[in-house]
Every structure is written in C-alpha cells, then in structure tokens.
DRENLO-644219 format. One record per residue (C-alpha): residue number from 0; chain; x, y, z. Coordinates in steps of 0.02 Angstrom, whole numbers, plus 50000, padded with zeros to 5 digits. Each point is the difference from the previous one (the first is absolute). Layout:
BEGIN
> NUM,A,X,Y,Z .
...
end
This chain:
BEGIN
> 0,A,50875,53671,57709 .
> 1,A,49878,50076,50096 .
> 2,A,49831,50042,49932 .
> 3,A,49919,50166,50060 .
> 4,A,49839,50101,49917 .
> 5,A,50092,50163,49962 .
> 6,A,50058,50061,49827 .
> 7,A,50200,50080,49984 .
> 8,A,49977,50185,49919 .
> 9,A,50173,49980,49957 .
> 10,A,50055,49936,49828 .
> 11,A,50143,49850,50013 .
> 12,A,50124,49943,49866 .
> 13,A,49944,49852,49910 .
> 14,A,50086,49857,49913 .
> 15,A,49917,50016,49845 .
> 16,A,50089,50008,49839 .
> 17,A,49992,50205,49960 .
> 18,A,50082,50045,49845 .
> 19,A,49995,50181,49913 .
> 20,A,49888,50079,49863 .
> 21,A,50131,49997,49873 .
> 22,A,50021,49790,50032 .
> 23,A,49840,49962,50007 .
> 24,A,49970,50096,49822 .
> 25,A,50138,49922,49903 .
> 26,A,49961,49854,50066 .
> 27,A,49812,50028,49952 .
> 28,A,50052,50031,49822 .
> 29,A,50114,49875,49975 .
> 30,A,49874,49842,50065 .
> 31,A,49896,50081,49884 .
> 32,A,50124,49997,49859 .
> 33,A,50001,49818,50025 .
> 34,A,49809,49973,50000 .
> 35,A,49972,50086,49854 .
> 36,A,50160,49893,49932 .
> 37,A,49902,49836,50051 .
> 38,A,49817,50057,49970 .
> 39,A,50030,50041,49816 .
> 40,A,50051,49825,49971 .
> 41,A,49825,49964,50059 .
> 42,A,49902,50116,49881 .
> 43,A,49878,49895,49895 .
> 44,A,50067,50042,49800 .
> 45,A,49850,49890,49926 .
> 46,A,49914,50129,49892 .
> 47,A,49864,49853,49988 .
> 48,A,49987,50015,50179 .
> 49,A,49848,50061,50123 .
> 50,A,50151,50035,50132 .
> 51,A,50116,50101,49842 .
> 52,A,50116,50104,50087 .
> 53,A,49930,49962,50189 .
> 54,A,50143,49942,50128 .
> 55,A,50001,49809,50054 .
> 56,A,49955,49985,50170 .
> 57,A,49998,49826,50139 .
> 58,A,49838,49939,49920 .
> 59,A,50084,49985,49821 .
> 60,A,49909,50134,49920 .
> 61,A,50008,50197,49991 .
> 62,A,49856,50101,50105 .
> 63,A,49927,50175,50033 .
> 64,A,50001,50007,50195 .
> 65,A,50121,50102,50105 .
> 66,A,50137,49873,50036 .
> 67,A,49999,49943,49836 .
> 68,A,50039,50099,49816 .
> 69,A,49971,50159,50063 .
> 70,A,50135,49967,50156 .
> 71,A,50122,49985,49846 .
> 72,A,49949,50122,49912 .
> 73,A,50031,50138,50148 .
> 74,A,50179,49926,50005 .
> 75,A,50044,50002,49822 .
> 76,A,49918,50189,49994 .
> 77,A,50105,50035,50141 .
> 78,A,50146,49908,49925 .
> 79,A,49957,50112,49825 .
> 80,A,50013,50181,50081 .
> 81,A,50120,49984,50138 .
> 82,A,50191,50056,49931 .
> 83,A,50068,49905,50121 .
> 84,A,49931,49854,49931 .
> 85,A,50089,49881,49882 .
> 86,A,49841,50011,49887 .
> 87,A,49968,50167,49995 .
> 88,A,49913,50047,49857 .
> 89,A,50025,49826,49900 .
> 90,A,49925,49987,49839 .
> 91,A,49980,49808,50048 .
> 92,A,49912,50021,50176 .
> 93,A,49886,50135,49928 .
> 94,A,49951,49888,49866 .
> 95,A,49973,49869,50124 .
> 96,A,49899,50096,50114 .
> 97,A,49890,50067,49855 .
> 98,A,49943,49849,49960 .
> 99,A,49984,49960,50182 .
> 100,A,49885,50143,50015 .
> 101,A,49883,49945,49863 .
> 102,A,49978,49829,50103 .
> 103,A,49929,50091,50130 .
> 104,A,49869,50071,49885 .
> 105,A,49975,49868,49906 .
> 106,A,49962,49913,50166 .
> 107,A,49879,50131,50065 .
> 108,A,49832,49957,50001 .
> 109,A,49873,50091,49916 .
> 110,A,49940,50065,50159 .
> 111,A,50169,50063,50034 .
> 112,A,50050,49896,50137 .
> 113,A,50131,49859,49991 .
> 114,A,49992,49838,50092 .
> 115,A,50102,49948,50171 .
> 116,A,50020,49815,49908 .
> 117,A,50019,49874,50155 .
> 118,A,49817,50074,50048 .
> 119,A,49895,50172,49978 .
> 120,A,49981,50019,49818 .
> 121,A,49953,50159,49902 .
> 122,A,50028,50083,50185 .
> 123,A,49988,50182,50037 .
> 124,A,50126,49985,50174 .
> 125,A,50135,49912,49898 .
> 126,A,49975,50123,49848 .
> 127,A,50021,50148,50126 .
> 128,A,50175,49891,50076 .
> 129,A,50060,50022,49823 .
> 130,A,49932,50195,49969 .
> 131,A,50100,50038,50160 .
> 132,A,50147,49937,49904 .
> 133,A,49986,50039,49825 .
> 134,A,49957,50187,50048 .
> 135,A,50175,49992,50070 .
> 136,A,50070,49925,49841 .
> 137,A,49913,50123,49878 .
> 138,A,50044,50162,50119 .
> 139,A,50210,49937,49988 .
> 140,A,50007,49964,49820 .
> 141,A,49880,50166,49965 .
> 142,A,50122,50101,50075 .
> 143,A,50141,49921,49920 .
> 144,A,50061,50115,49839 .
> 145,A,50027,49875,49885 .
> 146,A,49874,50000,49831 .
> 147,A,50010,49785,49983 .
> 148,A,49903,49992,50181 .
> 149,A,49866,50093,49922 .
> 150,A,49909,49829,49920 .
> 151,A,50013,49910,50144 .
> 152,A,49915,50147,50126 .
> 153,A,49873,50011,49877 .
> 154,A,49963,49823,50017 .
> 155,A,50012,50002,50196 .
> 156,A,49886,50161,50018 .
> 157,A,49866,49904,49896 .
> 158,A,50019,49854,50098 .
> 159,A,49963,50112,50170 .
> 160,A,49851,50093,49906 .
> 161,A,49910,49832,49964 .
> 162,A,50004,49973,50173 .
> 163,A,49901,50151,50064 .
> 164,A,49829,49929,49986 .
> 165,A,50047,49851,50106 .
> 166,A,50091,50114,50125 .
> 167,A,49838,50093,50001 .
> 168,A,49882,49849,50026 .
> 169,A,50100,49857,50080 .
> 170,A,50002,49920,50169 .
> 171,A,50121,49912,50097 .
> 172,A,50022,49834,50122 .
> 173,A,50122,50065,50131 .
> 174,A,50034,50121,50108 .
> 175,A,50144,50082,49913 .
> 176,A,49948,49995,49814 .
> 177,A,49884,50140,50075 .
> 178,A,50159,50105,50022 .
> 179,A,50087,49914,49829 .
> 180,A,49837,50084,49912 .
> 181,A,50019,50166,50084 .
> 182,A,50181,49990,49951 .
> 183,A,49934,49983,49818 .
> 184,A,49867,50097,49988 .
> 185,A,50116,50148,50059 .
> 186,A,50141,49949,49889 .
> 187,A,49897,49989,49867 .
> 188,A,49943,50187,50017 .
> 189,A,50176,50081,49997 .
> 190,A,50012,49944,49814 .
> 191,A,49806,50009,49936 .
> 192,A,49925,50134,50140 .
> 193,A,49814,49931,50015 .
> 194,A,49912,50057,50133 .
> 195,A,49902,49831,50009 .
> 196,A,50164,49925,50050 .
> 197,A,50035,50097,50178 .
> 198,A,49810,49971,50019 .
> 199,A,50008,49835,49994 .
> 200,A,50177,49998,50100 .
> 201,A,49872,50074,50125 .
> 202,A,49878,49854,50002 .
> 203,A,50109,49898,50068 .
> 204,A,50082,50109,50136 .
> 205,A,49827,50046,50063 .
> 206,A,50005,49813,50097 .
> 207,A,50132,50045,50108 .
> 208,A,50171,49971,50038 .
> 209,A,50046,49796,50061 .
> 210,A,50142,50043,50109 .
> 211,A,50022,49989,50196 .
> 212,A,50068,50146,50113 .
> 213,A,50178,49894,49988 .
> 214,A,49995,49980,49804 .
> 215,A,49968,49843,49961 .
> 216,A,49868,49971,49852 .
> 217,A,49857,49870,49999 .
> 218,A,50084,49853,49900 .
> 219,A,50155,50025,50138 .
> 220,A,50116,49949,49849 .
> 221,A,50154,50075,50036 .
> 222,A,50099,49872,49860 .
> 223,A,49879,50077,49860 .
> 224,A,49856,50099,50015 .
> 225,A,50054,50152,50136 .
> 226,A,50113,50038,49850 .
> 227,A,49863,49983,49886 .
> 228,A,49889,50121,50106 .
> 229,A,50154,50122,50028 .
> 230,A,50059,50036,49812 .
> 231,A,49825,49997,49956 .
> 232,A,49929,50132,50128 .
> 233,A,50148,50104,49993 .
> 234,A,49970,50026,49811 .
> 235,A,49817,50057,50055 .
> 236,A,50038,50092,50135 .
> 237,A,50137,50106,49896 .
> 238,A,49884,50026,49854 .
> 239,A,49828,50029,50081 .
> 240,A,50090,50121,50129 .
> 241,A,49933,49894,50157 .
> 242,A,50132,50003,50131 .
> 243,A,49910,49871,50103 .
> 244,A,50025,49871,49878 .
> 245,A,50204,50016,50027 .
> 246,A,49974,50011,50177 .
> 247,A,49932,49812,49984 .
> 248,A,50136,49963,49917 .
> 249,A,50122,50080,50117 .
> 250,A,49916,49909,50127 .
> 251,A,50037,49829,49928 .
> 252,A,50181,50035,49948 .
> 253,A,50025,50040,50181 .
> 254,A,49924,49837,50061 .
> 255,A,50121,49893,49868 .
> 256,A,50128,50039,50084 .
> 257,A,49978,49909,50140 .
> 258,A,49963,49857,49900 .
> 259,A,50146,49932,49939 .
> 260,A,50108,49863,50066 .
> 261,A,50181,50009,50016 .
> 262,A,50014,49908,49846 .
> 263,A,49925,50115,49896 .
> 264,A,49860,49880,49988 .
> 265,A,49815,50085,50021 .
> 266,A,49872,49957,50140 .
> 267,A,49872,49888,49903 .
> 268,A,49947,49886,50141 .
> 269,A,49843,50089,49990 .
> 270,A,49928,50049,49857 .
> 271,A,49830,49999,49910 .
> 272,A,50060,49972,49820 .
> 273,A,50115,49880,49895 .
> 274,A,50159,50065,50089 .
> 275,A,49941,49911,50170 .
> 276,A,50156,49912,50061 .
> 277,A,50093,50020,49850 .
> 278,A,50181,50068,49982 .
> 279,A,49994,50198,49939 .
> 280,A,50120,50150,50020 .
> 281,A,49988,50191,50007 .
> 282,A,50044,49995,49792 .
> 283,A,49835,50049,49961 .
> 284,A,49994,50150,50103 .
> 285,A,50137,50078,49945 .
> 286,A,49908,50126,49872 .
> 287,A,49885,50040,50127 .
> 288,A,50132,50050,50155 .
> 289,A,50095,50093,49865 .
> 290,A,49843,50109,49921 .
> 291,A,49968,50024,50196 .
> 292,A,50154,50047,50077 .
> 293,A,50031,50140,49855 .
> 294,A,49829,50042,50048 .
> 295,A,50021,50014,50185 .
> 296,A,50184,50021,49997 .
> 297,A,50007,49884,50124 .
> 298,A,50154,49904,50059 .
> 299,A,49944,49869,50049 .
> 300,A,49891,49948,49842 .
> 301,A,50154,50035,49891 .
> 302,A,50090,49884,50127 .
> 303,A,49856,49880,49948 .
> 304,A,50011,50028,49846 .
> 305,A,50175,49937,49962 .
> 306,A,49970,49852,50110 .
> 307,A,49857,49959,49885 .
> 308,A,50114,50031,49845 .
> 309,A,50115,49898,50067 .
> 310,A,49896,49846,49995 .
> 311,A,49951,50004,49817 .
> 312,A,50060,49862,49904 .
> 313,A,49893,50013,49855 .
> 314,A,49854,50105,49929 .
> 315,A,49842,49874,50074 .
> 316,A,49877,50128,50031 .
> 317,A,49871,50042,49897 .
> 318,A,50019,50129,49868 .
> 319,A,49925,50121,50121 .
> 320,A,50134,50006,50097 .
> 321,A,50153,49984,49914 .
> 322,A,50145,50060,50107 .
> 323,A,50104,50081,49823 .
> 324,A,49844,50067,49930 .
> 325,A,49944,50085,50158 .
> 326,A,50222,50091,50005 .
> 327,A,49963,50048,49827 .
> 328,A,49812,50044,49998 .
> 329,A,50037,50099,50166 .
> 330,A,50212,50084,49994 .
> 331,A,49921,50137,50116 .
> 332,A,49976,49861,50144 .
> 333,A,50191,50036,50023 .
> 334,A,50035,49947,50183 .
> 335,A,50195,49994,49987 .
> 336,A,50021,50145,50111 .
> 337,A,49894,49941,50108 .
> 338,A,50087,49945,50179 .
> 339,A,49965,49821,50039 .
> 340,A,49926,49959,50177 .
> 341,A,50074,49840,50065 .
> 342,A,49876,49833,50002 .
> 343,A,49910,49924,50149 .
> 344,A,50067,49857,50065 .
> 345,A,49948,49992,50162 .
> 346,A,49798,50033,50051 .
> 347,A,49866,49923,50087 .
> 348,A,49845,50083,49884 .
> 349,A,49822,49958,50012 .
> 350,A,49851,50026,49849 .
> 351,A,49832,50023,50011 .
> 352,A,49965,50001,50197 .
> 353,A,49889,50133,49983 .
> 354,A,49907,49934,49847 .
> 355,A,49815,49979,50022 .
> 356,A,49989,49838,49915 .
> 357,A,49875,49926,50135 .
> 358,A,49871,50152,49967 .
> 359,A,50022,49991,49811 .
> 360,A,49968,49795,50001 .
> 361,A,49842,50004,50114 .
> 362,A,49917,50138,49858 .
> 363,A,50035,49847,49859 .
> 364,A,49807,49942,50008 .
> 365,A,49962,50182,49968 .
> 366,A,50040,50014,49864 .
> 367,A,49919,49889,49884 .
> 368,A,50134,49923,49904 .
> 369,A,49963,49833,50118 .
> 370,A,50182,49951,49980 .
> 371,A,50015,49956,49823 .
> 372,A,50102,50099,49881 .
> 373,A,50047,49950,49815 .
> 374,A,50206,49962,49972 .
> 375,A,50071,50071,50152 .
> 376,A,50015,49972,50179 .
> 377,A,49894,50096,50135 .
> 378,A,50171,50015,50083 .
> 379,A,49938,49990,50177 .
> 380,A,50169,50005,50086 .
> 381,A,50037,50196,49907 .
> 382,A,50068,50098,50167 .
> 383,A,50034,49851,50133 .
> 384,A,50121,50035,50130 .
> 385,A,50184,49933,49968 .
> 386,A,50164,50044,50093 .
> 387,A,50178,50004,49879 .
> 388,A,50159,49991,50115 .
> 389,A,50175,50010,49925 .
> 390,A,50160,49967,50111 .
> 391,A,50135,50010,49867 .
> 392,A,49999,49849,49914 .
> 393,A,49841,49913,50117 .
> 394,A,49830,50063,49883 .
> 395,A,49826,49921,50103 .
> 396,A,49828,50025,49962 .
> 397,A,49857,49965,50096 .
> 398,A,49849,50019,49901 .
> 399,A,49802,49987,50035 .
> 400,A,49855,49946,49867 .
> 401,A,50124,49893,49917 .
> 402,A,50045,49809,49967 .
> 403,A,50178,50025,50094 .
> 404,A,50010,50106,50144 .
> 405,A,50197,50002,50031 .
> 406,A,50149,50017,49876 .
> 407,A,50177,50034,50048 .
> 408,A,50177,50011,49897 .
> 409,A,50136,49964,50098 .
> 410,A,50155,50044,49859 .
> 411,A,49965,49858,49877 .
> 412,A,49898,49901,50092 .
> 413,A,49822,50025,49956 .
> 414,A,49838,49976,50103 .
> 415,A,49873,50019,49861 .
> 416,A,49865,49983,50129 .
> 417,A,49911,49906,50154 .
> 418,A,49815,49963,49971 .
> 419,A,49862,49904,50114 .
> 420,A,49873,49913,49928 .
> 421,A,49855,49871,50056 .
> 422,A,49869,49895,50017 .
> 423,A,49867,50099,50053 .
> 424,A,49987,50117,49846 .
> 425,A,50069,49939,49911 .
> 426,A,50163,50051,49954 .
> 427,A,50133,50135,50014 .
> 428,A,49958,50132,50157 .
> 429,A,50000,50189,49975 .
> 430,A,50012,50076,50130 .
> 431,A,49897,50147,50036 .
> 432,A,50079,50089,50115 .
> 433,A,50178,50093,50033 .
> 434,A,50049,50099,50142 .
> 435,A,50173,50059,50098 .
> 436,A,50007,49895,50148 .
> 437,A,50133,50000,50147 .
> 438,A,50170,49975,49926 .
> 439,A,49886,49938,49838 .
> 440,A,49867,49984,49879 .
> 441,A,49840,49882,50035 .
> 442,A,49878,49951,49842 .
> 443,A,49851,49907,50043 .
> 444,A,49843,49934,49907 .
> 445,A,49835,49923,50042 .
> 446,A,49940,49858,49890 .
> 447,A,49825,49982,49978 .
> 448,A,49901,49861,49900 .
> 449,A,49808,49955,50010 .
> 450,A,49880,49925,49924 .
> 451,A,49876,50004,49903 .
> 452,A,49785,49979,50026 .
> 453,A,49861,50001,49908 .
> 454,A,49933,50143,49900 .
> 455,A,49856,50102,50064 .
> 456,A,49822,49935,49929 .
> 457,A,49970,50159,49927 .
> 458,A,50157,50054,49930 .
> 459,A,49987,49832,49869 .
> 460,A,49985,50059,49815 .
> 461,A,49842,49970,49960 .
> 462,A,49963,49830,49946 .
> 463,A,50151,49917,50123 .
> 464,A,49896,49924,50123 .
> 465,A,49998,49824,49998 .
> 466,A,50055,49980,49796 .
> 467,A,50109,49844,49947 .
> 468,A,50099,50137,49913 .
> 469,A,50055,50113,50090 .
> 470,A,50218,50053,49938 .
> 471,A,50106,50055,50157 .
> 472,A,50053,50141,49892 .
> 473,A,49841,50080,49967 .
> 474,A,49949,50017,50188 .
> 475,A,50044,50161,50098 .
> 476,A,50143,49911,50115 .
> 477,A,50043,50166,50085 .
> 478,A,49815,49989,50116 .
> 479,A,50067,49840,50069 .
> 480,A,49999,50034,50198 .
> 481,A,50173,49940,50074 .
> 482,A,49995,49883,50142 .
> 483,A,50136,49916,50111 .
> 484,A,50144,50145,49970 .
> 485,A,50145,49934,50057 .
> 486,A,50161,50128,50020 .
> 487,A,50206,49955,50021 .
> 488,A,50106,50142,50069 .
> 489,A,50180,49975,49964 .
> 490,A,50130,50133,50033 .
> 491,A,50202,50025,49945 .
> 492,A,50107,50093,50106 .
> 493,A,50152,50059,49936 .
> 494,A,50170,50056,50085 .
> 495,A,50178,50024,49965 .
> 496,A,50160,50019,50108 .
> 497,A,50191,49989,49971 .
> 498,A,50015,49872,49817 .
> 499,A,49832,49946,50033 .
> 500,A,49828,50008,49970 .
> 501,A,49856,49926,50096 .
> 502,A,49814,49917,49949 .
> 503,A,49887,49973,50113 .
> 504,A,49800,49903,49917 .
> 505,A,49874,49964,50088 .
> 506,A,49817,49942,49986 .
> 507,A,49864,50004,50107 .
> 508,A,49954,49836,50093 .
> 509,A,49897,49933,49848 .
> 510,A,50071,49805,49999 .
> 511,A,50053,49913,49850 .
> 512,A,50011,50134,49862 .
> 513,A,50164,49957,49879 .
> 514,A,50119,50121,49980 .
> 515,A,50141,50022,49900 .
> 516,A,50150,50139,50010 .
> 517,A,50107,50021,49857 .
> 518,A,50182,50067,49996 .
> 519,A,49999,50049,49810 .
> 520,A,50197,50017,49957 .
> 521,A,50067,50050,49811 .
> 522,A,50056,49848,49902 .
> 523,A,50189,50065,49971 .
> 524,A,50044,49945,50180 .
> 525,A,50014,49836,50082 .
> 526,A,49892,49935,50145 .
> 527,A,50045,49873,50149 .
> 528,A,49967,49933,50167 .
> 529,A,50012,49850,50107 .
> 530,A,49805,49968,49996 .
> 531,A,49932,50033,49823 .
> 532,A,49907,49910,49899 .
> 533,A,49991,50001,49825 .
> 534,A,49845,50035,49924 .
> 535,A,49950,50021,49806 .
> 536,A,50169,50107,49902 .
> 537,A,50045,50155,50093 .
> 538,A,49866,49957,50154 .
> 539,A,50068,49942,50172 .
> 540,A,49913,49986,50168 .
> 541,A,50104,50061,50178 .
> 542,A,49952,49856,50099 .
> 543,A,50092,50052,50135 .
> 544,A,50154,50104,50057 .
> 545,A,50083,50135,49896 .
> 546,A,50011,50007,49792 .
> 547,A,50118,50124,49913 .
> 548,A,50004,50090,49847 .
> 549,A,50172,50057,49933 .
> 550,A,50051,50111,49834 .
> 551,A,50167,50060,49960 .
> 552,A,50056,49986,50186 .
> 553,A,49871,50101,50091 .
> 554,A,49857,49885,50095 .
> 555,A,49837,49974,50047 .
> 556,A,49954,49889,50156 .
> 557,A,49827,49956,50056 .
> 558,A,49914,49915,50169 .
> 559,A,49934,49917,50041 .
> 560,A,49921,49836,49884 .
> 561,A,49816,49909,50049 .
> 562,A,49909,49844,49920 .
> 563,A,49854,50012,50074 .
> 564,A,49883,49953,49834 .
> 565,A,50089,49905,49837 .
> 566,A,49899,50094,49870 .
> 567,A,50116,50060,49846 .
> 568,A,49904,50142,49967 .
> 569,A,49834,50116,50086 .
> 570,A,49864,49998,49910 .
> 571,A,49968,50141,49861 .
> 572,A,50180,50037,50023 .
> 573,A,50116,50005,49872 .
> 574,A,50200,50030,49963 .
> 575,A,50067,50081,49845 .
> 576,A,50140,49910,49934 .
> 577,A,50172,50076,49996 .
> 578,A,50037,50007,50210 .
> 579,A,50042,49904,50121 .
> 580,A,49855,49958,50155 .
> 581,A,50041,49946,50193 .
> 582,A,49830,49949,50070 .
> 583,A,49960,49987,50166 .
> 584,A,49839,49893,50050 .
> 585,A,49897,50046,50129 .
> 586,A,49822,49982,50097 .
> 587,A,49893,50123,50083 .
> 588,A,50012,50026,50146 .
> 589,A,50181,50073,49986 .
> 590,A,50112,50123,50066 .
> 591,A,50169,49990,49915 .
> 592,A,50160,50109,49971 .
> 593,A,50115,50000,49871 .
> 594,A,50170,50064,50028 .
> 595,A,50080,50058,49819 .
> 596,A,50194,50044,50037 .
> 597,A,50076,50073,49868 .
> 598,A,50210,49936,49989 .
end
C-alpha cells in the first residue's frame, strides 16, 4: 500500500458486522432479560443489612455509583415496562426493584451525594453520572400507566430532589464530569423546573468547549470518555436549546469513524485515561450514533449506529448510558427508515494538523496554575497531530506526544505499538513533532537536560544563608540558573510500499546514549526468529536478523535485529504485563531502518 496525504470523499463498504434496527433491539432486550435473570440472584435479602436490597457487584458488596445498583436498576425498569419483555410488569421484579430503590436512598448521603466506592467519596461528578441515569429511569416508568410503579417513582424522584443542592454546589476532577454535571443539572430541570439549575448548567459552559477543529476531546479517550462527553452534551445541548453543543458532538462522531480497526477493535494506542492501550469497541456509542442519526437523519450515523449495536455483548456502561433505556426513554429516535451509508474501509485521514497546540503550551506559565492540578491530568498531548490509515484489513497509526508512535493490524496479527526510549532522559521518547513527508510521515523530538546551580543570594528565604538547617524542600528550586544544557535530536521516518512498511530512527551524533526500540505485539500470537533471546516472560531481544509474529495465519515480520548494549530494560521505562516485547538495543550515534513486511 501506498501512503499519500489526501482524504477519499467517497464512502467505501466496510467489513464490519452491520445488522438491522429490529436485531439489534431484540437482541438488546433479550441480553437484558438475562441480566436481570442473573442480577436478581445477586440482590442482598438481609433485612439486617446496610447493603438491603442493593445489587452485588466484583468487590462483594452492593454500591451507589453508576456501574453498580443503579446500572441494574435501569435494566430491570426497562425489563418492567417493555411488553416485549419476559418480565413485563412482574409483581416479583417490581418488588425487587422497590426495594432496590430504597438502597439507593438509604445510601445517599445527607448531603445528597453518593460515593464512587474504589475512590471519590460523597462526590458531586459521580452523583451527577447517576442523575443522568436515574432521570432516565424515573421519566420511563413515569410514563408507564400502570398504578404499582407509582411507589417506586416516588422513591426515585426523591432520590433526584436530594441531589439538587449538590448539583448546585459541587465540583468535579475531570474534564468530562464538567459535561456529566451539565447533563444533570439540565435533566434535573425537566422534572423540578428551577431556574438555579440552567444557571448553574451555565457556570460550567462559560469555560469553554475542550474539543479540537477534528473532534477529538481533551482526555482523547475514544474507549470511554468521548462517549461520556457525547451522551452527556447532547442531553444539554437538546434541553438548553444550544446547537453548538451538538455540533461538538457531531464533530466527534465524525472523527470515530475513522477510528476503528478492522476488527471492530477501537484506536486506544493513545489515550489520556484508563482506556490507554486497552481492548474497547464501538458498544458504548451506540445510544449516542442512534439519538444522532434520528437527529441529523444521517446515513451514515445510522450506518454507525448498527455497527455499534452490533458489538454489544452486555449492558457495561454506566447507568447513564444504557443502550435499552435510551430505545425506550427515546421511541421517537426511530432511524429504521433511515438509508444506511456504507462504512469506510479504505482512508488515509489525518487529526489535528491544524491544532495550535504549540501556541496554547508556550501560554502555560501564564497562567498561574504553575502546573499542578488536584486529581487529574494537565493532559498536555489534547490536539497532537496523528495520521489513521485503513487498507481493508491493514489499520496503522502513527501518533505524536505519546509513549508508542506506530501501531498496525495486519488481519489478526497485532502491532500494539513501537516505542523508543533512553538514556538521556530518561525513558520513553515523545515525540514532538508530526508532519507529511515525501512518500511519508517524519516525527522528531529534541531532548534537552541541564543542570542545576546555585540559587541567587538574594532570592534565599530569609534566614537560608549559611544555616545547618536548611530542607531542600523549603527553598525556591525554580530560581536555580541552568548550566551545561545538553540536547539529543532523534527523528523516525516512516514509509510504506507494496506489504510493507518502513522505519527509519535516527539520533544526532551525541555518542553513547542507550537506546531501546520496542516491537510491542498482543499476547494471543506467537513470536520467533533465528536470533532472539529470551529475556524475563513475554520479553525477547532481536539480536540480529528478522523475528516474526504470527496469529491465526496472517504474519508479522520485522528487520532487522542489533545488540549493541545488553541492558534488559531503559531506565524509567516500564512494560505492562499482558504483551509480548521484541527489543532492539542500540547506541547513539545511529541511523537504522526497520523493514516490517506484513505476510
């Protein structure tokens, strides 16, 4: 394959496993037939109980938060008013989910919120994750004409009116619990219509949008929180009447698309949150394409749509955004007569060229926050460049600001990533830069690493000077002048051509620098080669020669090997477990190329 800069207009059949509206529902309600089957068995019938009537979840006990009770709740109130549900209006399941719904207010805290559990306790954000859910649940069952609901919707409207004063006052951590509290605030209005609520909505738009010109959102989660962002912005957007908030989400609907491998499998090699390398599909955005396609009436999110739907296997998303809930909260979002637009297979598409990420770093000192910010990430890497190319079943991504800079699927065979890392640093390299080069793409990075002297006289707190106690901690470290900078350019050039791709690193003429490059392959296929040596479980090192990777037939093979330094690992670099690693050892100065065929 040959790689050029340009983007097709036209739209290309894809592989991917598109089923119709009708399939995906029935298959929607039975899977949830079968959780509610298997989650009632794990309802907690102690009366003597804290937990009475809460759901048993992986840590052994019953909890508040989104993916826990209240998950189970939104598919046993689904279960309850949905005819075409085996449990449809079961005296049983509506006693069950009663008493579930008094867990959740007997859990409550006084100020209204409820607790995350693995962390953030009595915590607006994940309070407002479970108002953008139980609004859901209370709107279904209130609609529902059946007099035995009415206990339990009293129940769930109290439990959403206790949590008004934190949804007023509260704060968040992340990026998106902005948008989850927006979501809530605004859901909360269309059933108790406070003005305080849209005002407060408000607040938190007033900072601004976090999205680039190509749609991708700071945390650059795309197995998680773009869905988060999208359900939750979308329910603002439609409620507050602000058309630019959809547009957002438009934006990064459109951008999804072209990240997805042929597998099905989402584009996580670079992300800024707990989905970072990790194995997600398009399940969770499912609700989302749907709401936005009957929106648009657009062909090509419906077409997205049922390739989402076709992926879930279960209900694992938060109560939020529960795929039944959302068909049965929303029957107007009817995109059946919608025509479907055929899925890209083929594309060469790159993000974020035009960001200005360099302008927005270089105003960091401005503005005051000196770099430190409580439970989140700064995310420094939101908008860097990276180019998604798709040849059938070939997927490759070349990526800047992150630890690996390559990825490719070739069928089965998976290239998780290639990474460079050092001495100098140390550790893994980022590089900095990505650009289109002839026939290519060229990232490149200059290292740089001082030290430290003395500080001023007269910049000394007062009483420094010459004490026998003076802790390193207390002195003002950031008026130390640097002296002897010393910089390390290294470059990676990469090409491709018929079955083949091409890497081309290269430093500067800095001597004796280690290096390491790592081939980082998934752990269901099996690795060889004449020259490896085999390090620690799962770790080998190309010595020389050619290595290959092979999974259910299709194959990887890389060249060539080097030895130059016996080192088992770079400093300040480390390896999850659960892969497979090809190292190849090198020393600055080099200038190598690796040839990756794919057979």
């Amino acid at each position: 394959m040959r790689v050029t800069t340009s983007s097709p207009v036209k739209l290309q059949l894809g592989k991917g496993k598109v089923t119709n509206v009708d399939a995906i529902y029935n298959r929607l309600v039975n899977l949830n037939d079968q959780l509610t089957e298997a989650t009632l068995l794990g309802q907690i019938l102690d009366p003597q109980s804290k937990y009475y009537g809460g759901i048993v979840d992986e840590t052994g006990i019953a909890r508040a938060n989104h993916m826990s009770t209240p998950r189970m709740i939104a598919g046993w109130a689904s279960a309850l008013v949905n005819p075409d549900s085996r449990y449809y209006q079961d005296s049983s399941l509506l006693n069950a989910l009663d008493k579930a719904v008094a867990f959740m207010l007997n859990r409550q805290h006084a100020d209204g919120t409820v607790s995350l559990g693995s962390t953030n306790y009595n915590s607006p954000p994940d309070t407002a994750f479970v108002v953008g859910g139980v609004t859901q649940i209370y709107q279904l069952l209130n609609k529902h004409e059946w007099a035995q609901l009415e206990p339990v919707t009293a129940k769930l409207k109290l439990f959403l009116e206790r949590t008004i004063p934190a949804m007023l006052t509260g704060g968040c951590h992340t990026p998106n619990h902005r948008w989850v509290l927006t979501a809530a605030l605004c859901l909360l209005y269309e059933i108790f219509p406070q003005p305080e609520l849209l005002a407060r909505a408000e607040d938190w738009l007033a900072e601004g949008l976090d999205i680039t010109e190509d749609g991708e959102w700071t945390e650059r989660s795309n197995g998680i929180y773009n869905a988060v962002s999208n359900i939750a912005l979308y329910h603002t957007g439609r409620l507050m009447n602000r058309p630019e908030l959809i547009e957002c989400v438009r934006s990064n609907l459109r951008m999804m698309m072209y990240l997805i491998h042929p597998s099905g499998e989402v584009v996580t090699d670079y992300s800024g949150r707990q989905d970072f390398g990790q194995t997600a599909t398009m399940a969770n955005y499912f609700p989302i394409y749907r709401l936005m396609a009957a929106h648009d009436q657009d062909p090509i999110f419906a077409a997205m749509a049922d390739y989402a739907g076709s992926y879930i296997t279960g209900f694992h998303e938060g109560v939020n955004n529960h795929p039944l809930m959302s068909i049965l909260v929303h029957p107007e979002a009817n995109i059946s007569h919608i025509e479907r637009a055929p899925l890209l297979d083929r594309y060469v598409k790159v993000l974020n060229a035009e960001h200005p990420m360099k302008e927005h770093l270089q105003r960091i000192d401005e503005v005051g926050h000196h770099m430190h910010i409580q439970h989140s990430s700064m995310h420094l890497s939101f908008g860097a460049p990276l180019v998604r190319i798709r040849e059938l079943d070939q997927s490759v991504t070349i990526m800047s600001q992150t630890p690996s800079f390559f990825s490719l699927r070739h069928g089965k065979a998976r290239l998780l990533g290639v990474k460079l890392s050092t001495s100098f640093s140390p550790g893994i390299v980022k590089f900095t830069n990505l650009i289109a080069s002839e026939g290519g793409y060229k990232l490149d990075t200059v290292l740089e690493k001082g030290y430290n002297g003395p500080i001023p006289r007269h910049l000394l707190p007062s009483g420094t000077e010459g004490s026998t106690l003076s802790p390193w901690y207390l002195l003002p470290h950031q008026h130390r002048p640097m002296t002897h900078l010393q910089k390390l350019e290294l470059q990676a050039e990469i090409t491709s051509g018929d079955s083949e791709w091409t890497i081309h690193v290269s430093s500067d003429e800095r001597e004796d620098v280690f290096t390491q490059v790592t081939f980082i392959f998934g752990n269901e296929g099996s690795v060889s080669g004449d020259d490896l040596l085999a390090g620690e479980e799962g770790k080998y090192f190309l010595r020389s020669g050619s290595m290959k990777y092979e999974a259910e037939g299709d194959v990887i093979e890389i060249s060539s090997g080097s030895y130059e330094h016996i080192l088992p690992i770079v400093r300040e670099d480390h390896h999850p477990s659960g892969c497979q690693y090809v190292h190849v050892n090198l020393v600055t100065p080099y200038d190598r190329t690796f040839k990756i065929r794919l057979l």
